[in-house]
N, C-alpha and C positions, 0 to 999 in steps of 0.2 A: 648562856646555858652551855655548858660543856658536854662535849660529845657523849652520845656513849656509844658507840659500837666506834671503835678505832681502825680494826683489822677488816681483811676482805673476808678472812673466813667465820666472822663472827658476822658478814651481814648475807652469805652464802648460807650459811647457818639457819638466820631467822628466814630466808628463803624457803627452804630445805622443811622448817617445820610450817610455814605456813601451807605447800606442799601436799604434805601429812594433815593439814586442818580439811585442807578439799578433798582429799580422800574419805576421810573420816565421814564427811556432811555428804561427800556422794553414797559410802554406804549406809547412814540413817534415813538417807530420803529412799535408797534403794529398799529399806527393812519397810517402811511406810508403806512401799506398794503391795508388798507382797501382806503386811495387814488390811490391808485395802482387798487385798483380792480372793484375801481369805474370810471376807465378808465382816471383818472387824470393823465396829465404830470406834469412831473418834472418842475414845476415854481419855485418860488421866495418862495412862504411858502414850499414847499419839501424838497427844498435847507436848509432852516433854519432849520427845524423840525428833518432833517436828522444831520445838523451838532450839534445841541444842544443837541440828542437824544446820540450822538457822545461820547461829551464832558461830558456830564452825566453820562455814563458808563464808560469812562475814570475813571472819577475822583473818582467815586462811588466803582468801582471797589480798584483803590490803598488803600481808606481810608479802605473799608474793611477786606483788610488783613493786611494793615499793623498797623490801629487804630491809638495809639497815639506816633508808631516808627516813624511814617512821620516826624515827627519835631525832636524828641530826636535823632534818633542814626547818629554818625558821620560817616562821608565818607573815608577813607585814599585817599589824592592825591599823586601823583607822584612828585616828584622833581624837574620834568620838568615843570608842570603846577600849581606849587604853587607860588603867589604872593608873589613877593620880597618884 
């Protein structure tokens, strides 16, 4: 598989926005409380706000520590689950 992030500042980069993903998902979960506190049920935007807030912190969080390792380094699979 060939690389793809080559440079330090293209894995400084994916850093940088994963970063920006935590921030993002702390302010969604921050908007959550204050629906929460303003007596709001769990609708249809809480639902969303929560799962996006979610997936932002997911994601935000992997690029952060792993930067531009997400794509480059390989995996060892087992024998059993490598494609013939």
């Amino acid at each position: 598989m060939a690389a793809r992030v080559r440079t330090w500042w293209q894995a400084w980069a994916l850093r940088l926005l994963g970063l920006g993903l935590c921030v993002l998902a702390w302010r969604m979960i921050a908007h959550l409380v204050v629906m929460v506190s303003h007596g709001g049920r769990a609708g249809l935007a809480g639902y969303a706000v929560a799962t996006l807030g979610f997936l932002a912190g997911s994601m935000g969080s992997a690029l952060t520590v792993l930067g531009g390792h997400i794509f480059v380094d390989e995996v060892r699979v087992s024998a059993r689950w490598r494609r013939v």
